[in-house]
C-alpha positions as protocol buffer text, in pm:
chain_id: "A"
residue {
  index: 1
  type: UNK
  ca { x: -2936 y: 33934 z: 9224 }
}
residue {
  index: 2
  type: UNK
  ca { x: -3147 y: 34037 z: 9529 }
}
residue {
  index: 3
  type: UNK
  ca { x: -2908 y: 34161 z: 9839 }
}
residue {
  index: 4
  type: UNK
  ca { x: -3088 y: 33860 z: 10046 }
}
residue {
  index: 5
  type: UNK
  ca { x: -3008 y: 33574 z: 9819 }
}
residue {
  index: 6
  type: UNK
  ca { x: -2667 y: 33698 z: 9729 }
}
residue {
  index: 7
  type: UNK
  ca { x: -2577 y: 33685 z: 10049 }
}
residue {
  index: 8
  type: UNK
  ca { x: -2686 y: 33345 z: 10124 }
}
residue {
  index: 9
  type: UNK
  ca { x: -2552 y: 33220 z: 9851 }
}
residue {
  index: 10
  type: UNK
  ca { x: -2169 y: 33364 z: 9990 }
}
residue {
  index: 11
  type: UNK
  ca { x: -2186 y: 33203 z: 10274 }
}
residue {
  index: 12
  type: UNK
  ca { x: -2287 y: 32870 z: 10161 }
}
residue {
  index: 13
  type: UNK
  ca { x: -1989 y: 32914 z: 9928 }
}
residue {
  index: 14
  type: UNK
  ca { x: -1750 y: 32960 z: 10207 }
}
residue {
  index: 15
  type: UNK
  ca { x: -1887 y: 32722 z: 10407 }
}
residue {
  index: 16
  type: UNK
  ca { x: -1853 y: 32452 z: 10165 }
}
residue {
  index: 17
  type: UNK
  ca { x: -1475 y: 32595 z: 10094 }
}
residue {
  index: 18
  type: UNK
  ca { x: -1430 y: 32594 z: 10490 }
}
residue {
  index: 19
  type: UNK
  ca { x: -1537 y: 32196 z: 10484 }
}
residue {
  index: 20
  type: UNK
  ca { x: -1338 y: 32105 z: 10199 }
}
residue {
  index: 21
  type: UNK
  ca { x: -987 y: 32234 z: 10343 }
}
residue {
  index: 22
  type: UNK
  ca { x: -1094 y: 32084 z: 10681 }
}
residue {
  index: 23
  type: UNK
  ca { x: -1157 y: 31735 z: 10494 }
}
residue {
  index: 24
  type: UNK
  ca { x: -796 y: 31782 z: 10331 }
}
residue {
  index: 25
  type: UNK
  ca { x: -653 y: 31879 z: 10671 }
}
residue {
  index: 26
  type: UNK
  ca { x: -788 y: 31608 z: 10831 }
}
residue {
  index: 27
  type: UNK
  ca { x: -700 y: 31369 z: 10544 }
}
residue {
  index: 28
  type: UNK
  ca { x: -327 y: 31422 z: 10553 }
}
residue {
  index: 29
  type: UNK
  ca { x: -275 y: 31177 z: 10880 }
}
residue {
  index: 30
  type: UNK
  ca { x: -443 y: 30925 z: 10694 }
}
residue {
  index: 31
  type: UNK
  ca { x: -255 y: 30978 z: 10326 }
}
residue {
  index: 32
  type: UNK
  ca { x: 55 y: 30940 z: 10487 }
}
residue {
  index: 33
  type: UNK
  ca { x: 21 y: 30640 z: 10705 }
}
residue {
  index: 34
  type: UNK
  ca { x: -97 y: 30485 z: 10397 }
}
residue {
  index: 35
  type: UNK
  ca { x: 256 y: 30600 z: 10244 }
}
residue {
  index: 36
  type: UNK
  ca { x: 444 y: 30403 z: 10557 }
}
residue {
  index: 37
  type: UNK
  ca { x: 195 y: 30129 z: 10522 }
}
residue {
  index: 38
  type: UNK
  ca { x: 326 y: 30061 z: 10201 }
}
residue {
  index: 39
  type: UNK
  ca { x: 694 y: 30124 z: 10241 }
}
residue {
  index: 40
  type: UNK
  ca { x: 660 y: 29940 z: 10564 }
}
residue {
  index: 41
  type: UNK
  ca { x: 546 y: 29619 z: 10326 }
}
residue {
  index: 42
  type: UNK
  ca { x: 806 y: 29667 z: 10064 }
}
residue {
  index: 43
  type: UNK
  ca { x: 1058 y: 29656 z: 10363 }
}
residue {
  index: 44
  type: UNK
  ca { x: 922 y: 29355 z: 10526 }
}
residue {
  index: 45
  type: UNK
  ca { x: 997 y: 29178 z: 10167 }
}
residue {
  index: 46
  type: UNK
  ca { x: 1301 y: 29281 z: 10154 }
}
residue {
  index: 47
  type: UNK
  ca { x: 1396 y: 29168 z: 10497 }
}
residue {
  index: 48
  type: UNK
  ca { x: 1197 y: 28828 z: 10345 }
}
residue {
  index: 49
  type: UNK
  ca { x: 1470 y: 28808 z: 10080 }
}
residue {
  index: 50
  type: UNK
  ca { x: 1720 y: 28906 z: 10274 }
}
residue {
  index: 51
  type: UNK
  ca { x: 1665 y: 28619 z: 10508 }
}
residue {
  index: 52
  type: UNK
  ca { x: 1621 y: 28390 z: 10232 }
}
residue {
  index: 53
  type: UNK
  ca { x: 1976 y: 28432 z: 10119 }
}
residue {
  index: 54
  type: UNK
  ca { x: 2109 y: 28400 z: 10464 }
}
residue {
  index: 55
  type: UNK
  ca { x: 1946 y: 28094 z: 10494 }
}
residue {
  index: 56
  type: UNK
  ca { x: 2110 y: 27977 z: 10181 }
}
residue {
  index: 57
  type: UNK
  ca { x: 2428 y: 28120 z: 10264 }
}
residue {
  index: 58
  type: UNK
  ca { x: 2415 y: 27928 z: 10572 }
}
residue {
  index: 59
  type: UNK
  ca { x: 2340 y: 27567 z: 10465 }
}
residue {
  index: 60
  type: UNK
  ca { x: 2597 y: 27666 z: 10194 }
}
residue {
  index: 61
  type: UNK
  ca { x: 2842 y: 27696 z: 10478 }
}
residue {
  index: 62
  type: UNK
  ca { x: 2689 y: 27362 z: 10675 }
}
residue {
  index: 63
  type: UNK
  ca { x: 2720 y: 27120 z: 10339 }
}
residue {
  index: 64
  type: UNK
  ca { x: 3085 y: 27250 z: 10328 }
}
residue {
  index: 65
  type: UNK
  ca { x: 3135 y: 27167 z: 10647 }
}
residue {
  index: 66
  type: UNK
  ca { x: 2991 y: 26859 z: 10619 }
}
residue {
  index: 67
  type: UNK
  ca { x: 3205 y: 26743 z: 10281 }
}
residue {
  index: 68
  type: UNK
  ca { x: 3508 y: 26871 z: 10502 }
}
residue {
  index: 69
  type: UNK
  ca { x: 3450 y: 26633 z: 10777 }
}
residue {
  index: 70
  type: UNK
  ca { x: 3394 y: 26338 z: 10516 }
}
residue {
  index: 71
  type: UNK
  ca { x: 3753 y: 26383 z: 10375 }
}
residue {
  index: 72
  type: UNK
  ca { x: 3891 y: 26393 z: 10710 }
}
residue {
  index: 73
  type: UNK
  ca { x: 3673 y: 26072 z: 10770 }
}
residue {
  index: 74
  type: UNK
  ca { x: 3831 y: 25926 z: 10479 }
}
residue {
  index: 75
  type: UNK
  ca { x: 4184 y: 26025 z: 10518 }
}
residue {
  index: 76
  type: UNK
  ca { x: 4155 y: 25815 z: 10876 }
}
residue {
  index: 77
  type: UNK
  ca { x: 3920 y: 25537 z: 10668 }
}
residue {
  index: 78
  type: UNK
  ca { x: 4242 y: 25547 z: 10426 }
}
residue {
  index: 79
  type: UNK
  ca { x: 4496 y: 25475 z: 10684 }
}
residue {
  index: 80
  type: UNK
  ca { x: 4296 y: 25215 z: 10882 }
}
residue {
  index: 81
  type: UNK
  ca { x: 4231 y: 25040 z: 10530 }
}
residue {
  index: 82
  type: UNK
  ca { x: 4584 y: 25020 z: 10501 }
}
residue {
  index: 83
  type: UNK
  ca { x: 4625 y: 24841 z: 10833 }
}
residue {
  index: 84
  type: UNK
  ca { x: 4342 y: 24618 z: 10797 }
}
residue {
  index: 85
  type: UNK
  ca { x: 4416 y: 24197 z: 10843 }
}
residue {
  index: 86
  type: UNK
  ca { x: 4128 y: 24048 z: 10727 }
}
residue {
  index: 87
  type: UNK
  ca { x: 3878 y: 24069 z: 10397 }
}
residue {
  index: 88
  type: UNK
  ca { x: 3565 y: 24190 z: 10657 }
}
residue {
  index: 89
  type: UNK
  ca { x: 3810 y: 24489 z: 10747 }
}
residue {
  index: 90
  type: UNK
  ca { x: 3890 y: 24530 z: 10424 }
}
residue {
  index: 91
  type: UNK
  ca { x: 3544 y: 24563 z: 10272 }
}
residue {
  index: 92
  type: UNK
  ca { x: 3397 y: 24762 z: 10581 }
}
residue {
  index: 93
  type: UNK
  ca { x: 3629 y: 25007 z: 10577 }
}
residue {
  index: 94
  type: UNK
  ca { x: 3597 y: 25066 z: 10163 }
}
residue {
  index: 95
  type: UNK
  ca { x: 3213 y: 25072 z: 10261 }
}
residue {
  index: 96
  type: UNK
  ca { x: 3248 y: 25341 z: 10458 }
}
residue {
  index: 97
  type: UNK
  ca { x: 3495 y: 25571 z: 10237 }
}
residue {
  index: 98
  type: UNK
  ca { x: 3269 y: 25473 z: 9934 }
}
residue {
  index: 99
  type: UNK
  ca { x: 2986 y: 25636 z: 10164 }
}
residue {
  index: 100
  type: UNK
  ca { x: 3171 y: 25940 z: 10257 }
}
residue {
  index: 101
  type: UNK
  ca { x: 3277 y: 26008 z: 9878 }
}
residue {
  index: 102
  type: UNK
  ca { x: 2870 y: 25993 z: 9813 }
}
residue {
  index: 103
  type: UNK
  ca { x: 2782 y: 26211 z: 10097 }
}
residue {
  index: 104
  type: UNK
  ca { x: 3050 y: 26434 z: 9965 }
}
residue {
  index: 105
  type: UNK
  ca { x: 2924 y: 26465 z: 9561 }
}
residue {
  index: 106
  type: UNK
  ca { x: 2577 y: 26538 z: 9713 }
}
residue {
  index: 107
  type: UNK
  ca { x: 2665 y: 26770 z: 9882 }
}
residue {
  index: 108
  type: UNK
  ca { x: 2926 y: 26954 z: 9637 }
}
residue {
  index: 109
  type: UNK
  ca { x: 2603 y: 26888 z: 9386 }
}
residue {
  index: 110
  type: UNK
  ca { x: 2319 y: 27075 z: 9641 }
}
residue {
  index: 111
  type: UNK
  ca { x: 2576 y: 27331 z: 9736 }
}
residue {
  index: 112
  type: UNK
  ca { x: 2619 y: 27394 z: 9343 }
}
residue {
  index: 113
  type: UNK
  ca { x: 2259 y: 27452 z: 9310 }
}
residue {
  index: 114
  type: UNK
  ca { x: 2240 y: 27659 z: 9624 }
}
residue {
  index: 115
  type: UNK
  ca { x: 2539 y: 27875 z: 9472 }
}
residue {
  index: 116
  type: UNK
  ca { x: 2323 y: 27957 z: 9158 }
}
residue {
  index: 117
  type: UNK
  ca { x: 2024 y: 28058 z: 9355 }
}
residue {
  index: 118
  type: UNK
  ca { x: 2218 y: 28233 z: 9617 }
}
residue {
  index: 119
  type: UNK
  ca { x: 2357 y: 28464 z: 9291 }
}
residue {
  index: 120
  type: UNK
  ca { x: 2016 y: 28509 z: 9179 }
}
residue {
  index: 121
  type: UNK
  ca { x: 1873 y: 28611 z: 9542 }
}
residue {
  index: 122
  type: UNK
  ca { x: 2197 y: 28824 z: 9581 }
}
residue {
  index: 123
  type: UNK
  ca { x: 2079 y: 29013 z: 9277 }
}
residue {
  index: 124
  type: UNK
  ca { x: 1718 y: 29024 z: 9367 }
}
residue {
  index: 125
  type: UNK
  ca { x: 1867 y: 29219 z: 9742 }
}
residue {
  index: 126
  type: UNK
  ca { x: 2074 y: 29449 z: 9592 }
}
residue {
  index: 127
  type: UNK
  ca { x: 1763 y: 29579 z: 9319 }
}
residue {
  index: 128
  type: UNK
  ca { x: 1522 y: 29549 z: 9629 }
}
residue {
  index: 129
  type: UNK
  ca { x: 1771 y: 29749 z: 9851 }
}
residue {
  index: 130
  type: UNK
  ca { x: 1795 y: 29994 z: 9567 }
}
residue {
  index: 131
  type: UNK
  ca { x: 1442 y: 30047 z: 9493 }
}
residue {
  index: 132
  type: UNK
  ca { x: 1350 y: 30046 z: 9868 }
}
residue {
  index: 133
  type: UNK
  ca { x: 1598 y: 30365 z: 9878 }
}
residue {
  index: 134
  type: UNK
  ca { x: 1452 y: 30570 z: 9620 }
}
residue {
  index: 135
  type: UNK
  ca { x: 1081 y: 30458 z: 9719 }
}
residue {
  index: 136
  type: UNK
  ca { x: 1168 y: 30612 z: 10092 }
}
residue {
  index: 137
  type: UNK
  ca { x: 1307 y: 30917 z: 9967 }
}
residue {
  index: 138
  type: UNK
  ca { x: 1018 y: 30943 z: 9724 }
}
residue {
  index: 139
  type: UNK
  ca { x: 756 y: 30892 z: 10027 }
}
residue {
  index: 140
  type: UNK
  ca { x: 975 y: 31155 z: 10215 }
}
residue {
  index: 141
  type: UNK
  ca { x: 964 y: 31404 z: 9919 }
}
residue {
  index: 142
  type: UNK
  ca { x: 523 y: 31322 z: 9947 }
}
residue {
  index: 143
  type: UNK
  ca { x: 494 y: 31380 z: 10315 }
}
residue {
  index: 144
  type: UNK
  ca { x: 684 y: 31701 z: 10269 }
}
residue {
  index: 145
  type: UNK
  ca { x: 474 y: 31807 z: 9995 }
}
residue {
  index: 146
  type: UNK
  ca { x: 153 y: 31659 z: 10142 }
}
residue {
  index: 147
  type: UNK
  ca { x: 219 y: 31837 z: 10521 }
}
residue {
  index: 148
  type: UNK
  ca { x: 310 y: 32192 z: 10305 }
}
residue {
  index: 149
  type: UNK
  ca { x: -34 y: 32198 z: 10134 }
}
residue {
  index: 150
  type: UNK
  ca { x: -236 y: 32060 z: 10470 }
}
residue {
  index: 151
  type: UNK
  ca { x: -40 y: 32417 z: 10649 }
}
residue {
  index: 152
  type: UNK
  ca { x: -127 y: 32585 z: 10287 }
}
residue {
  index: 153
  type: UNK
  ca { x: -494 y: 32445 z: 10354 }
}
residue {
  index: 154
  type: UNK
  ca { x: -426 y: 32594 z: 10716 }
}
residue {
  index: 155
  type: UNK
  ca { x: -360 y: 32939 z: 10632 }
}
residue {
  index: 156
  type: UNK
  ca { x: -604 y: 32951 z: 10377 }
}
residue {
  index: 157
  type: UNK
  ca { x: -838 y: 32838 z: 10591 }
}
residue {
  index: 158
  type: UNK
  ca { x: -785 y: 33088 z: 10888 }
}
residue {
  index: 159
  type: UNK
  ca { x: -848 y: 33332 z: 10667 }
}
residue {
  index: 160
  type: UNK
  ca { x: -1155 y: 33245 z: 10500 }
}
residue {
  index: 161
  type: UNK
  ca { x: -1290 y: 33187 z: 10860 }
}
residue {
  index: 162
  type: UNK
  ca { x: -1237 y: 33517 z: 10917 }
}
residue {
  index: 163
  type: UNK
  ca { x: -1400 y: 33655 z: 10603 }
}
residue {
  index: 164
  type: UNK
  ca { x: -1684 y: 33461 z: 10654 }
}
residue {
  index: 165
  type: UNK
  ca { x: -1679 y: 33572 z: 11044 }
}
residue {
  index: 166
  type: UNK
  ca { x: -1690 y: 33945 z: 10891 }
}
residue {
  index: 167
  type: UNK
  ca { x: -1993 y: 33893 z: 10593 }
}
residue {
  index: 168
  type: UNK
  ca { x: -2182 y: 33707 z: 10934 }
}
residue {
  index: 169
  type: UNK
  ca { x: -2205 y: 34013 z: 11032 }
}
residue {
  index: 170
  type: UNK
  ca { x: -2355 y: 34228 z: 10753 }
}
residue {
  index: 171
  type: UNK
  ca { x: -2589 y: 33927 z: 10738 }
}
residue {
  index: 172
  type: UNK
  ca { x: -2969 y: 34020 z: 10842 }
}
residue {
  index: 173
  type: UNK
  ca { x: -2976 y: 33846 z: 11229 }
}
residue {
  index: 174
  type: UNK
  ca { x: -3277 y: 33615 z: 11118 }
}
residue {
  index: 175
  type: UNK
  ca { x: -3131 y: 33510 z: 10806 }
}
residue {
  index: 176
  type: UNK
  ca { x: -2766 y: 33414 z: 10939 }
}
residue {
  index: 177
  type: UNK
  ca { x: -3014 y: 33209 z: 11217 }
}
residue {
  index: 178
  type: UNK
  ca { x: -3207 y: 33043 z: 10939 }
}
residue {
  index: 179
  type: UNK
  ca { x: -2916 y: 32943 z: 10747 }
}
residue {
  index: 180
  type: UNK
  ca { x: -2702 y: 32822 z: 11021 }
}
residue {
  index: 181
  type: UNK
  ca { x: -2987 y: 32607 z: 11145 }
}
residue {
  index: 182
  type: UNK
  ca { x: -3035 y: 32441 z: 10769 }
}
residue {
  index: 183
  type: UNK
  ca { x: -2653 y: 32417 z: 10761 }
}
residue {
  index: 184
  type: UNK
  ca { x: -2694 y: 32213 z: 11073 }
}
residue {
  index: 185
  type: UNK
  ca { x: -2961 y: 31971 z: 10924 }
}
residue {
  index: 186
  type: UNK
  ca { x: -2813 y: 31895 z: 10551 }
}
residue {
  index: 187
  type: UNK
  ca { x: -2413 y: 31758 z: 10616 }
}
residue {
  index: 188
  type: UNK
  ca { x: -2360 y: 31830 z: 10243 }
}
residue {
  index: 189
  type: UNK
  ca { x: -2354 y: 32182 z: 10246 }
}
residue {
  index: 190
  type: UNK
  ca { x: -2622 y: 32278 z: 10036 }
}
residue {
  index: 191
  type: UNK
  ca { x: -2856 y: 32568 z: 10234 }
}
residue {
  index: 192
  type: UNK
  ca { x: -2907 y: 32761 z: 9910 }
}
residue {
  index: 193
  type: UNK
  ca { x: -3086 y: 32546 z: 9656 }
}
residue {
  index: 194
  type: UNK
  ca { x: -3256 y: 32676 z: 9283 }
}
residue {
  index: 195
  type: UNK
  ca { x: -3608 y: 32659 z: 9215 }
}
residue {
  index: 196
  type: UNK
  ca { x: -3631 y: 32539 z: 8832 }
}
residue {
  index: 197
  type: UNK
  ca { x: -3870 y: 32408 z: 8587 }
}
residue {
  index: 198
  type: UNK
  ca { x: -4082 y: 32373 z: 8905 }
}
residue {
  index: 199
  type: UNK
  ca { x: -3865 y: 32153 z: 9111 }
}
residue {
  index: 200
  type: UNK
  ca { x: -3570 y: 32172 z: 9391 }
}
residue {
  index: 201
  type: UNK
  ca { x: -3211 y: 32188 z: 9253 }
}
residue {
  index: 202
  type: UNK
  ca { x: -3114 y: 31991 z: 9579 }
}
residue {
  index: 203
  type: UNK
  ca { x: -3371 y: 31722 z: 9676 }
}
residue {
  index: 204
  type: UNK
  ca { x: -3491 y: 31701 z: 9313 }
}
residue {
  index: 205
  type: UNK
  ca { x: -3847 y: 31717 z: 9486 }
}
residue {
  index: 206
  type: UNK
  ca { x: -4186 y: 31920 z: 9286 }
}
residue {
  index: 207
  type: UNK
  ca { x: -4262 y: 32251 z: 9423 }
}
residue {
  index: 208
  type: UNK
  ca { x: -4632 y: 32257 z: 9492 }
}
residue {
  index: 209
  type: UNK
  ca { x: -4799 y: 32508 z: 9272 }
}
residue {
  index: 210
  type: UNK
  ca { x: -4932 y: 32751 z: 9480 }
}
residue {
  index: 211
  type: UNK
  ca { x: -4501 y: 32821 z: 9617 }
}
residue {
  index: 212
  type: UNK
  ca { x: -4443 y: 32769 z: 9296 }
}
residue {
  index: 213
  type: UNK
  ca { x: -4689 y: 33075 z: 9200 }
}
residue {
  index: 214
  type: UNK
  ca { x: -4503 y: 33279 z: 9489 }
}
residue {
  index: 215
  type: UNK
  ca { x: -4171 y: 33187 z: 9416 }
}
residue {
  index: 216
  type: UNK
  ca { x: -4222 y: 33299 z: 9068 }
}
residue {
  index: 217
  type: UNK
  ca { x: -4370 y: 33643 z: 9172 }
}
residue {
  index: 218
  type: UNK
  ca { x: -4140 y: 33734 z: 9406 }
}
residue {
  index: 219
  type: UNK
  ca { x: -3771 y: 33616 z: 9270 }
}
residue {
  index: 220
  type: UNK
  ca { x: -3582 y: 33871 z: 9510 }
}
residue {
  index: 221
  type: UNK
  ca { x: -3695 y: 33662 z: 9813 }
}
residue {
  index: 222
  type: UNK
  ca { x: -3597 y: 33324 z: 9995 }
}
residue {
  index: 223
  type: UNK
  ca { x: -3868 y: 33051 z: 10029 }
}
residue {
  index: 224
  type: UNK
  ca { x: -3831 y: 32710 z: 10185 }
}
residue {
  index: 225
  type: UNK
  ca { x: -3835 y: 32418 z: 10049 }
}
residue {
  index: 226
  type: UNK
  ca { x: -4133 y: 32224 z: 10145 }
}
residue {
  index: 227
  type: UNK
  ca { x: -3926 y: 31869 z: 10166 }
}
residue {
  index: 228
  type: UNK
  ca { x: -3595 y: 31976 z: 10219 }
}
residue {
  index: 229
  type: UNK
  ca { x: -3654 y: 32267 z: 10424 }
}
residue {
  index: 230
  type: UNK
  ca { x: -3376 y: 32424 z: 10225 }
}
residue {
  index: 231
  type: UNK
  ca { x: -3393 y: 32779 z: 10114 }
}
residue {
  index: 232
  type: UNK
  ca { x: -3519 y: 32802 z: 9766 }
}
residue {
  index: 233
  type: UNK
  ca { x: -3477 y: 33069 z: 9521 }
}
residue {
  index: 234
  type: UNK
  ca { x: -3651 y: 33168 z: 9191 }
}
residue {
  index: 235
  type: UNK
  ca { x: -3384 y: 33082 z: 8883 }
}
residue {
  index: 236
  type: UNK
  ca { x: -3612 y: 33033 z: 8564 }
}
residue {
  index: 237
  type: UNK
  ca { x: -3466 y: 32797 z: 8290 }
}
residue {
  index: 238
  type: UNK
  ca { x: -3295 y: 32955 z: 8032 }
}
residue {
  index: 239
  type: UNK
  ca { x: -3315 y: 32787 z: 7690 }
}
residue {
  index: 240
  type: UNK
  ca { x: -3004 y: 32631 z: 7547 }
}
């Protein structure tokens, strides 16, 4: 391949190597607050289920409470029953302990049900806790890994910078100008394109037939594209 068009053709190469280890580089910050972003939501459930079970646990402790002051309610019921004088005394009081007795197997019946779910979010805390654990140590194993191949990327990039810093310079002056300023212009890192089967490799656009007639009789030489203003070289198709 022509000197000219080899040459080209390298540093397009490294540019486009250059760009993709910047993108990665530039990437990690964002992979790993999307790692936090979803540990941080796995811990705000937990906390969520955590809290739910407290709040059981606490009306748990309230309906016991509550039962506790009934009996005490009736053990005083009991004793004024027993000094009662009249039928009205008689039936209020029995009212009232009948009342506290119902209070009491309402309670002992919602704290039952409370018990059962409390076991069942109990369970569901623990096998949170436990998979929270090994999903933080498995996010801190990722950003480990993840910040070792961005300083990889790093390395590899400072020294492709500096190999493409050295072919700059056995790069004909006009050339490395032309290329840098289509570099500029196309953001996807194509300066080089092929000319086949009479069309751009790049923007996919017909050559028109007199370039076409050049292109073809001169394949050691760079053109330019005529919509893309890339630099086009000769590559005829080869059959299959």
């Amino acid at each position: 391949m022509p000197q000219e068009i080899e040459l080209a053709q390298q540093l397009q190469r490294m540019d486009r190597q250059l760009a993709q280890l910047e993108a990665e580089i530039r990437a990690l910050p964002k992979r790993i607050a999307e790692l936090e972003k979803a540990l941080e939501a796995h811990e705000r459930r937990l906390e969520a289920d955590q809290a739910s079970l407290e709040a059981n646990q606490t009306e748990q402790r309230r309906l016991s409470r509550e039962s506790s002051d009934h009996r005490e309610k009736i053990g005083k019921l009991k004793k004024q029953l027993m000094q009662a004088t009249t039928q009205e005394q008689l039936t209020a009081f029995q009212h009232e302990i009948d009342f506290c007795e119902q209070q009491i197997a309402a309670n002992e019946e919602k704290a039952f049900r409370l018990l059962e779910e409390s076991e069942a979010q109990a369970e569901t805390v623990k096998e949170a806790a436990r998979a929270l654990a090994a999903e933080k140590e498995l996010v801190e194993k990722r950003k480990q890994e993840a910040q070792a191949l961005s300083e990889e990327d790093r390395k590899k990039g400072v020294r492709l910078y500096r190999e493409r810093q050295q072919l700059g310079k056995e790069v004909p002056p006009k050339l490395l100008e032309h290329y840098e300023k289509i570099r500029k212009r196309h953001k996807d890192g194509v300066v080089v394109a092929e000319c086949t089967d009479g069309s751009c490799s790049s923007c996919m656009m017909t050559v028109r037939p007199a370039l076409l007639q050049m292109i073809r009789s001169n394949p050691e030489k760079l053109y330019c594209c005529e919509s893309c203003l890339r630099m086009l070289y000769y590559n005829p198709a080869r059959p299959a």
